[in-house]
N, C-alpha and C positions, 0 to 999 in steps of 0.2 A: 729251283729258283736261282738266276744267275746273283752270284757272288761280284757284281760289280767291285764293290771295293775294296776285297781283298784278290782281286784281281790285278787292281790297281798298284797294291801293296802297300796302302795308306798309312802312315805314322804321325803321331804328334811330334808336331817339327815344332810349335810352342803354343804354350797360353797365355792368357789374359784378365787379370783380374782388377777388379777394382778396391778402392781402401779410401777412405778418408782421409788418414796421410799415407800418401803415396809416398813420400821422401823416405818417411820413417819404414815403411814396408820395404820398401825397397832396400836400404841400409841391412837390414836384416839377411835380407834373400844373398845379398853381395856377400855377408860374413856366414852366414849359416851355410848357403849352398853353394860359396867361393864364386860368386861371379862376378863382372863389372858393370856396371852403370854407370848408362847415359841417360840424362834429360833431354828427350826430342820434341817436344812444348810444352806450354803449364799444366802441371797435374801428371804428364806421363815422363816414365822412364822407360826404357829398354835393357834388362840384364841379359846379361849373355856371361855363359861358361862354357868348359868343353862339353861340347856334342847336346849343349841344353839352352834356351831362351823364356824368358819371359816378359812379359809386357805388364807393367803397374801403371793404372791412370787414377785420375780421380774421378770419384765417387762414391757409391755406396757397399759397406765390408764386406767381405765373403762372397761377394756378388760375381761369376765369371761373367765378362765381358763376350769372350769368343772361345774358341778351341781353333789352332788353324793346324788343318793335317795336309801336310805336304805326299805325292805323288809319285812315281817315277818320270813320266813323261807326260807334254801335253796332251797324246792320245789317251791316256790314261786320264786324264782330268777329263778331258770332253768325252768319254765313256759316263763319265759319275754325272756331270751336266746334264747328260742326254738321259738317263736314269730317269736322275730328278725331275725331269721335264715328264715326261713318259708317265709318271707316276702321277703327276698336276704337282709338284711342289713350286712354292712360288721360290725363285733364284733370283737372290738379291745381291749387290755388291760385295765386294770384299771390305771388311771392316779393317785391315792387316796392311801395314809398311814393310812387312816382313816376307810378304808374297806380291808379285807382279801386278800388270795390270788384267792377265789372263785370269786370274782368281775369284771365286765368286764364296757366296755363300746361301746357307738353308739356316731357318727355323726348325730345331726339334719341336715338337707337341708343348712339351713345358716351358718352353720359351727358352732353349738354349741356342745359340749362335753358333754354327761349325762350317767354317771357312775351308776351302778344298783350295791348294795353290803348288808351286813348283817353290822348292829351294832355290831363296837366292843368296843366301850367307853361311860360306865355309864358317863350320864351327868347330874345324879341329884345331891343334895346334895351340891351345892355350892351356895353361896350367890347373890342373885340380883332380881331386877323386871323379871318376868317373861315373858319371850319372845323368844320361840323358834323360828327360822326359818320355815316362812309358805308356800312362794311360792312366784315365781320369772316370772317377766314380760319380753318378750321380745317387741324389735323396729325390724319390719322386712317389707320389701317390700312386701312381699306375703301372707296374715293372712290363704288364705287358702290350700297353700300348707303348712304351718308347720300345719294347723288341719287333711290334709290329713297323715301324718307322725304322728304325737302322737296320734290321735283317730285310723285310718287307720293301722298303721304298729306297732303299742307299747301297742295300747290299754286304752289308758286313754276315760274318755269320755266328751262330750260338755257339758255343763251347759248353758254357754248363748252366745249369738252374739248381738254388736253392729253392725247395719246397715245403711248405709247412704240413702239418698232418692232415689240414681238411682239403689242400691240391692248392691252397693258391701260391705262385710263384714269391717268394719273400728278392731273391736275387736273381741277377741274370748275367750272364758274361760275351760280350762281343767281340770280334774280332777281325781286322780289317787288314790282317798280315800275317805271318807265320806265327805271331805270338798268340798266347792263351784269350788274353784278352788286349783290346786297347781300350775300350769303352765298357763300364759295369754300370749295374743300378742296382738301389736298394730301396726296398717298402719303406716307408719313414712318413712321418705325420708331416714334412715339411717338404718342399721343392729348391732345389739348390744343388750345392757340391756339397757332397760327401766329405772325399780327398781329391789329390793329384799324390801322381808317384813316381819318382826317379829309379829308372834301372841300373843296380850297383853292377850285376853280372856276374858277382860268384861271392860263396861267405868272408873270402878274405877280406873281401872292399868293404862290405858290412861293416868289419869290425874298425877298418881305417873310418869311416862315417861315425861309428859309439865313439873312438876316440876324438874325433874333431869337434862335435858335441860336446862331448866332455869337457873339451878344452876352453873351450867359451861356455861353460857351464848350462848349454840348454839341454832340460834332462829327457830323458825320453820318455813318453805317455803312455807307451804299449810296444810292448815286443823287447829282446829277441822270439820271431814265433813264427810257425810257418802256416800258411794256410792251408785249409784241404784243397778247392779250386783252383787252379794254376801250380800248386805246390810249391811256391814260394817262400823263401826267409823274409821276413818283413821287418822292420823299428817304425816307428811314429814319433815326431816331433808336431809341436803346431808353431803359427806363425802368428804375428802380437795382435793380427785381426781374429784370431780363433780356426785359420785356416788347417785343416790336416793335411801334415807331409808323410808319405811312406817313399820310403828307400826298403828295395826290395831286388834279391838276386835270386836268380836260378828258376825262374818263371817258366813254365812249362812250353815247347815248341810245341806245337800243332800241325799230326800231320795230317791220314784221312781216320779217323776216329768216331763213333758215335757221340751225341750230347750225353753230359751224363747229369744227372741227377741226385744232389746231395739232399740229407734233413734238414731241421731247421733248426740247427743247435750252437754252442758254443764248441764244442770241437769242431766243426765246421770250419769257423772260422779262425782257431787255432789246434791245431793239431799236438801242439806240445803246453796249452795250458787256459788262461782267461782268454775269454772272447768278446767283445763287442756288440752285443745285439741290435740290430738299429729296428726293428719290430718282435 
């Protein structure tokens, strides 16, 4: 099956979320995850930090808006278009200021919005711990219909499956670029986000992240911990709409590898101690 989008090299260049108070979300995001905001009309901001963005509008909590993953080129975009079409997905507008007019977007199955665009705002050059935006988990009733839709019809590919003992997939991990995953899902009695995650890139920045934390006193929910899948150092904080943040380094590259297949345990999901179960 062609691997359209990581072909493409596809990355979360930002998210979107909505909040009830978008001022007060956003305040947060600007001290917790160091970045600036702008107001660009009523109800939405725009934060930006290095090498990370996100978009706060109004509405309703915990709610993501969009996902928009940026590209290397416009052939690479009109490869993922032309996919999408191929497959019958309907390709609707870009919902994003943050990508051009060449930018479109798809419906996942559960109603999630993932906008495909070209970078058009240098995010380097500005002050803070480094942690771009790496990839976003969803909560869905169905793990393997969204695998059949992002591997299936977009072209990302598997990386790993959690499995429970009677075979049904509890997890699934995607991946739309050299990393382990950019896109996961989990079994969950609800549909939504899970998390989002900032890649710190190695345990030292971790630990400048517990200290920043610290310092503004927001404590951490989970972790220091690594997971088995990607192999990564994680922490958890949330945000004052109940959103989960993970800052997470040393995430597994992906070269040509087998999918592998973990249990459905709490070591799974930390390898050095409590885990999370979300079924």
């Amino acid at each position: 099956m062609t691997q359209t989008a990581v072909r493409a090299g596809a990355y979360i260049h930002h998210l979107a979320f909505e909040s009830e108070e978008p001022a007060k979300l956003a305040g947060f995001y600007v001290q917790a995850m160091q970045m600036s905001g702008e107001q660009t009309g009523e109800g939405e901001w725009v934060l930006t930090g290095p090498e990370r963005q996100l978009v706060i509008s109004q509405g309703q909590p915990r709610k993501l808006s969009y996902a928009g993953f940026a590209v290397r080129s416009l052939d690479d975009l009109e490869d993922i278009r032309a996919r999408a079409e191929t497959e019958g997905l309907e390709v609707l507008p870009s919902p994003t200021r943050l990508f051009g007019n060449e930018a479109f977007s798809i419906m996942d199955p559960d109603g999630n919005r993932i906008a495909f665009g070209l970078s058009r705002r240098d995010r380097g050059g500005l002050k803070g711990i480094h942690g771009p935006v790496q990839h976003l988990t969803f909560a869905t009733l169905d793990v393997p219909r969204l695998e059949a839709f992002y591997v299936g019809k977009l072209g990302f590919s598997v990386t790993d499956r959690v499995v429970k003992d009677d075979g049904e997939i509890a997890t699934a991990f995607f991946t739309s670029n050299h990393e382990h995953h950019t896109i996961a899902c989990f079994k969950s009695q609800a549909v939504g986000v899970d998390h989002h995650s900032y890649e710190a890139g190695q345990w030292t920045t971790i630990g400048q992240w517990c200290d920043h934390f610290g310092d503004l006193a927001i404590p951490l929910m989970w972790g220091p911990g690594r997971h088995g899948p990607g192999n990564n150092i994680f922490i958890f904080i949330t945000d004052p709409d109940g959103n989960w943040i993970e800052v997470s380094a040393e995430l597994e590259v992906i070269h040509d590898r087998p999918v592998k297949h973990w249990p459905h345990a709490e070591r799974t999901l930390n390898l050095w101690g409590r885990g999370i179960l979300r079924s």
